[in-house]
N, C-alpha and C positions, 0 to 999 in steps of 0.2 A: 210147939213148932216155931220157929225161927219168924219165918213169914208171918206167922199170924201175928206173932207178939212184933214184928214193928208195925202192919193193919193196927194192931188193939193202939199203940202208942202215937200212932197218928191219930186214930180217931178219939183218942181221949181226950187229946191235945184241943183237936177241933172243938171239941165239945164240950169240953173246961171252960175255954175263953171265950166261949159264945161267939163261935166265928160262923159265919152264913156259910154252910155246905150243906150240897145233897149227896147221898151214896148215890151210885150206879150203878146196877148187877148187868154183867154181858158175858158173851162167853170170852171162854181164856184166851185172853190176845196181850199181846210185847209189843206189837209195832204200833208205830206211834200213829201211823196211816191208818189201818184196821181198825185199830180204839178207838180214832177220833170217829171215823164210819159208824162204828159199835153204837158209842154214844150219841151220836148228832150233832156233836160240835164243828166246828170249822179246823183246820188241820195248824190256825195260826194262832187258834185260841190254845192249842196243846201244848203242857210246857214239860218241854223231853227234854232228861234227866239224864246225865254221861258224867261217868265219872275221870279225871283226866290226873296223871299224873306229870307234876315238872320236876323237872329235872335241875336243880340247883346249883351241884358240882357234879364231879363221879363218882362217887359218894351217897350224896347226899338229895334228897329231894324231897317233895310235897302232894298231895293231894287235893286237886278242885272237885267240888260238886258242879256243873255247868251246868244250867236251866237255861233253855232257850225256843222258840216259838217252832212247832213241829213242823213246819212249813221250812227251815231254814238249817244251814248245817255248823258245826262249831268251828269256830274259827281258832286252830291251835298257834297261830302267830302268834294271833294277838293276846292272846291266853296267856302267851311265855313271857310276851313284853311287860304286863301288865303284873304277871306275879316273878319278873326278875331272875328268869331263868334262862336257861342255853336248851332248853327242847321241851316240847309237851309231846304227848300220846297218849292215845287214849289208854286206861290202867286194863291190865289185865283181866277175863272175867270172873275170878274168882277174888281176883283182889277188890274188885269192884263190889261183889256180891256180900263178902268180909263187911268192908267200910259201913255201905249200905242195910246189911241184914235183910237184904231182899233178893229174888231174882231176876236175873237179865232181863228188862223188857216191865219189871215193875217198881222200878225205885221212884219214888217219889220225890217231887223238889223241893225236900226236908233236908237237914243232916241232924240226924242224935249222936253225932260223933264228930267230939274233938276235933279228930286229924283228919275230916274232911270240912274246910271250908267252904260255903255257898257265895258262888254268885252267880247275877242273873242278869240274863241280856235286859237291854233299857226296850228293847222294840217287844217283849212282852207285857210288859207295864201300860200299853195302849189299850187293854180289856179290861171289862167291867172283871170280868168272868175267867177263870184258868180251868182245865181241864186236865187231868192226871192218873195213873192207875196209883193205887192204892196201897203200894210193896203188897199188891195180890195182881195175879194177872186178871182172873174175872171180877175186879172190881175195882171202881175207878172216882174218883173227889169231884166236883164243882165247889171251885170255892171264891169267891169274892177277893178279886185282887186287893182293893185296901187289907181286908182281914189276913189276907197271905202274905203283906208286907209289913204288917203288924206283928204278924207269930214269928217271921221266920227274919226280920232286917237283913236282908242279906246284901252282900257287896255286890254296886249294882256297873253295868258297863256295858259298851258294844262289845258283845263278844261272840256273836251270828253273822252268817255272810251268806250269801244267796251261791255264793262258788263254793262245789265241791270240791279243789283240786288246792284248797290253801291249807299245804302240809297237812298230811291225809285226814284234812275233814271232812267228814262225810256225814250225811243222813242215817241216824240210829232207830 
């Protein structure tokens, strides 16, 4: 199954490189509100996973992975400015689901693929701690900021905004 083999791949990953995680069994939840409840984390320690495509010419475009603290919503401005585009939106859900290998509400803030590049807002980087679902809805990561910035180096920036209304950013 699709899902389970990117779970098996993430968590080989973790556990190859000796990185500090715990599992979490909860019931099946996608919202980043809910899980973080589920879990008992704080809603800023959540790092929600959107997958965004830009728009390059007409034509031609790209795909981000966004990671950003579940408290806060994406900021697609600055997304577009930063990767050299004329528009972001968020990517379709199935194109998202494609990219990812997981389902809506469980991608993780990984990419095993190419054509989706990672970055990650800098106001997540202020925790010891990240909290995650697992590309499983009822199951979800703690892992050690250093060791998640260790596995994954991702391109880091402001790219969260506390407004939802900056070019249809919203709360995922």
């Amino acid at each position: 199954m699709l899902i389970d083999s990117t779970h098996d791949k993430l968590v080989g990953l973790l556990c190859a490189s000796g990185a500090r995680y715990r599992i979490i069994e909860h019931a099946a939840e996608g919202r980043t509100d809910i899980a973080s409840a589920l879990r008992s984390n704080s809603l800023a320690q959540a790092a929600k996973s959107i997958v965004v495509r830009i728009t390059l010419t007409k034509k031609k475009g790209k795909y981000l992975l966004a990671v950003i603290p579940g408290d806060k919503y994406v900021d697609l401005i600055r997304l577009t400015q930063l990767a050299g585009g004329t528009k972001a939106a968020f990517a379709a859900r199935d194109v998202a689901e494609r990219l990812t290998a997981s389902v809506s509400g469980s991608i993780a803030p990984f990419s095993f693929n190419r054509k989706l590049r990672l970055i990650v807002d800098k106001g997540l980087l202020v925790h010891e701690e990240i909290f995650f679902n697992a590309a499983r809805l009822d199951r979800s990561v703690a892992l050690r900021m250093e060791d998640y910035l260790s596995l994954t180096c991702p391109w880091v920036e402001n790219i969260a905004t506390e407004v939802a209304d900056r070019m249809e950013s919203r709360r995922y």
